[in-house]
C-alpha positions in Angstrom: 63.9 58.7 104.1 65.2 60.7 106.9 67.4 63.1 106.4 70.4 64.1 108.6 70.4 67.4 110.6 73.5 69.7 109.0 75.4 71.3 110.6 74.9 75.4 110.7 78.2 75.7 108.4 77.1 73.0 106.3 73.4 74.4 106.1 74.9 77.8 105.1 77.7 76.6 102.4 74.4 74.5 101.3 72.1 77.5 100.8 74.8 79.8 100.0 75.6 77.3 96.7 71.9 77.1 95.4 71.8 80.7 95.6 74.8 82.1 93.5 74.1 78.9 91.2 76.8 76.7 91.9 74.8 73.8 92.6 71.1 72.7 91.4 68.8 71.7 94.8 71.4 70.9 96.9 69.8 73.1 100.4 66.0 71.8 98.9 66.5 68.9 101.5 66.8 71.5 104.2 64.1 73.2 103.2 60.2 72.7 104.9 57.6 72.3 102.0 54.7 74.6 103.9 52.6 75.8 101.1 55.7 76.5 98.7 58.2 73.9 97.5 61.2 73.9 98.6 63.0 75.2 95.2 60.6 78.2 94.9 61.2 79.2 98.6 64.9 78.8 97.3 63.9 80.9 94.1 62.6 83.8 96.2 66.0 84.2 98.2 68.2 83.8 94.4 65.7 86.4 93.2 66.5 88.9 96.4 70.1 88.1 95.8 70.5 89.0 91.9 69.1 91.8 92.6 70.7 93.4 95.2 73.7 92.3 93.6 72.2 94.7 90.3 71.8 97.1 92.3 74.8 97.3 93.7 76.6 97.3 90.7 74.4 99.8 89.1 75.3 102.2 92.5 79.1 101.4 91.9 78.5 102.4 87.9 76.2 105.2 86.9 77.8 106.6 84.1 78.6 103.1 82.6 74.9 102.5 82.4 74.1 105.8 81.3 76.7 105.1 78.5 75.0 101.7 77.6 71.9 102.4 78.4 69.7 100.1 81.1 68.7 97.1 79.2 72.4 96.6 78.5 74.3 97.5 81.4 71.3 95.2 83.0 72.0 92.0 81.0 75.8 92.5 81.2 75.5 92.9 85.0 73.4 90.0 85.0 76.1 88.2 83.2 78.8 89.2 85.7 76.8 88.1 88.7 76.3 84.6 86.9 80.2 84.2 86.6 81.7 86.4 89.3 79.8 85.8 92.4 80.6 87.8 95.5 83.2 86.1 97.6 82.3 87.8 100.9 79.7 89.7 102.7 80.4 93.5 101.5 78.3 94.7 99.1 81.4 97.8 98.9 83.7 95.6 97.6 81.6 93.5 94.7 82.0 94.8 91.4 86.0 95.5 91.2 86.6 93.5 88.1 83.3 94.1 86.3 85.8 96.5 84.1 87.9 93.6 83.0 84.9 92.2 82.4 83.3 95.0 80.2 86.5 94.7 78.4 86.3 91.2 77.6 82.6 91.8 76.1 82.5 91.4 72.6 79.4 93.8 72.1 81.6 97.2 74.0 84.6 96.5 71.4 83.6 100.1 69.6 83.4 101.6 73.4 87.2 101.4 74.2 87.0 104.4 76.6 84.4 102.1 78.4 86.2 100.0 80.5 88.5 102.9 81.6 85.2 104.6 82.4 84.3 102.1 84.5 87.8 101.9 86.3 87.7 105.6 87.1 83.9 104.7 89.0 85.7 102.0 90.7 88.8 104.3 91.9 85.9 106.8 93.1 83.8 104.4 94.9 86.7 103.0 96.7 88.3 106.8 97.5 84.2 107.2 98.9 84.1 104.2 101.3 88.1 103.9 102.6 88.4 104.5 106.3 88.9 107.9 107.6 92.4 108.4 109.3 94.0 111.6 110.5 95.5 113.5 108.2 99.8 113.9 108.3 100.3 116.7 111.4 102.4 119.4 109.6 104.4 120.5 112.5 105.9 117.6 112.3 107.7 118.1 109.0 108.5 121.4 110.2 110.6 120.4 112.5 113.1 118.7 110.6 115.6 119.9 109.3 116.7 119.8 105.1 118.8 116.1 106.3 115.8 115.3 107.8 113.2 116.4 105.1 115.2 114.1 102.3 115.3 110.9 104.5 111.5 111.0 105.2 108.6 108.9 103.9 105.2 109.9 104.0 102.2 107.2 103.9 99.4 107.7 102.3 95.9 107.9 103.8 93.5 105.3 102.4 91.0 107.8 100.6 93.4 108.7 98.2 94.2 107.0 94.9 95.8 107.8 91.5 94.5 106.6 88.1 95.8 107.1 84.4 94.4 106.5 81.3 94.7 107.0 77.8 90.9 108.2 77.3 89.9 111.5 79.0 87.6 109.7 80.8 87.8 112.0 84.0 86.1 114.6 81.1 83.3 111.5 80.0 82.2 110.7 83.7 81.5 114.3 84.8 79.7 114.8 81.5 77.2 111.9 82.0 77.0 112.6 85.4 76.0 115.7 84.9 73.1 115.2 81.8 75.5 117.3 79.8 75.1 116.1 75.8 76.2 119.3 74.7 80.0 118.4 76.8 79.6 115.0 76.1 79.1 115.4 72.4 82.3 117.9 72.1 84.9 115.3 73.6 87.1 113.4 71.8 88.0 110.1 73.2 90.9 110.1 71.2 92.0 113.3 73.6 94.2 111.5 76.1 96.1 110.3 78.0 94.9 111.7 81.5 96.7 111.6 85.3 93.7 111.5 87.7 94.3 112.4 91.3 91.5 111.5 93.3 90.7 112.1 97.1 88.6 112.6 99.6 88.7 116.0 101.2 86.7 118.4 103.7 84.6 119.2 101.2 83.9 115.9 99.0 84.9 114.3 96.5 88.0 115.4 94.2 89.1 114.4 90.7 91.3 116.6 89.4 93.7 115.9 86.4 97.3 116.8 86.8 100.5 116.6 84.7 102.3 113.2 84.4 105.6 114.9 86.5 102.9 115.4 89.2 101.3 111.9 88.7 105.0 109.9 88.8 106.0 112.3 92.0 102.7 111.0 93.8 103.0 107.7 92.7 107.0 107.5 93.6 105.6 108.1 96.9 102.5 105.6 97.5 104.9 103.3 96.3 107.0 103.6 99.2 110.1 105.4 97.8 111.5 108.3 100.6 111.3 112.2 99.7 114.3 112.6 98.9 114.3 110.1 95.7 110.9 111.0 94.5 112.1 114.7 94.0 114.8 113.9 92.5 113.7 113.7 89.0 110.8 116.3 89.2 110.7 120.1 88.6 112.4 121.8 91.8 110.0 124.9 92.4 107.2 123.5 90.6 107.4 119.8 92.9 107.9 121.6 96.4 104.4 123.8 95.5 103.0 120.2 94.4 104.1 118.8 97.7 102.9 121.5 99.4 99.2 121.0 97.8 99.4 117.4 98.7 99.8 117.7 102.2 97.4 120.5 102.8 94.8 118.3 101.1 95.2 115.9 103.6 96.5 113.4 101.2 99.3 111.5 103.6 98.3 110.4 107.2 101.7 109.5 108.3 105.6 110.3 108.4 108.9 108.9 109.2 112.5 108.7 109.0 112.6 105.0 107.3 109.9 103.0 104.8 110.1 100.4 107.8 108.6 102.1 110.6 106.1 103.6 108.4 104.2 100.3 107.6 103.0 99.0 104.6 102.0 101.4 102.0 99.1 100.5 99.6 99.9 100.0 96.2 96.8 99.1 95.1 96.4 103.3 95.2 97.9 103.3 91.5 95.5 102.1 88.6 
């Protein structure tokens, strides 16, 4: 029986199918049986898939697997990949809901700093691969005056995010991270809650943990709301000296005089 020539979409939705598992043998027909059947030449490119898929979780989520230990994280991660296969082509962006997924996991019940854990490694691997963009010109906001100054809104650059959690888990991270029993032995996961601000300076990589007044400022504005109105509510001297630390670390990329002309802002930056 001979069989039709596909298509090049139709060849690749074929093999793409047998490889993440959502069909059995469907590409086999496509496939030239020289010295290997067709389903083992099929089962060498699923193998090469799974695992880069492992290892690209296990890149995205040290300290999880340091916290579960390899066999574990291994067979959960295997898990994941079986029912939340990659929808496109960037290994960056596989792996954002592997928290939930921790979370549904009946064996990391006693773990419930885990999936927070795991959240906070997914906030910095995004902060590590956003795009670079100019940070906000200062001389800009100098030259407005106080009107001006209240009616403004500042966008956010893309390597910047906030996170919150009721685990200290900012405190776990840099403890596995770093081999340190000793620290992670004296924290108490009971010790929260914590208001991350992570970004993406000059120097690296920042997580620093800030008080809720400073967390609901920021977040006021990500979330699109001018100056003026995210002030309003906050500490006067101690805000302005806030302000004035977010802008020097680069932390905005953009300002104007209405939420409009600014663009959209990102509020996938608050987790």
């Amino acid at each position: 029986m001979t069989t039709c020539a596909p298509t090049l979409l139709e060849l690749q939705r074929a093999v793409r199918a047998d490889l993440l598992g959502f069909t059995d043998g469907s590409a086999t027909v496509y496939v030239v049986p020289e010295g290997l059947t067709p389903q083992a030449r099929l089962a060498i490119y699923r193998n090469t898939v799974n695992s880069t898929l492992l290892k690209a979780l296990r890149l995205s989520y040290p300290a999880v697997q340091a916290l579960v230990g390899e066999e574990f994280f291994e067979g959960a991660a295997r898990l994941f990949i079986e029912q939340c296969p990659p929808s496109n082509a960037q290994l960056d962006s596989y792996g954002a809901t592997f928290p939930d997924f921790l979370a549904q996991m009946p064996q990391t019940a006693s773990l419930d700093y885990l999936p927070d854990t795991a959240r906070l490694e997914w906030t910095v691997s995004e902060v590590l691969h956003a795009a670079d963009a100019r940070p906000l010109d200062l001389q800009r906001l100098a030259q407005l005056n106080d009107g001006g100054l209240k009616s403004v809104w500042l966008l956010p650059s893309p390597a910047v995010r906030l996170f919150q959690s009721d685990f200290p888990v900012d405190a776990i991270w840099r403890a596995v991270l770093a081999h340190d029993e000793g620290a992670l032995a004296d924290i108490n996961p009971a010790a929260g809650p914590v208001w991350l601000h992570v970004y993406r300076s000059a120097t690296g990589l920042e997580v620093r943990r800030i008080d809720e007044w400073q967390w609901r400022l920021t977040a006021a504005l990500f979330a699109g709301h001018s100056l003026h109105d995210a002030l309003a509510e906050a500490p006067y001297e101690e805000a302005h000296r806030w302000l004035a630390s977010l802008l020097v670390s680069g932390c905005f990329s953009d300002a104007c005089a209405s939420n409009q002309a600014c663009g959209p802002t990102s509020r996938s930056q608050l987790t």
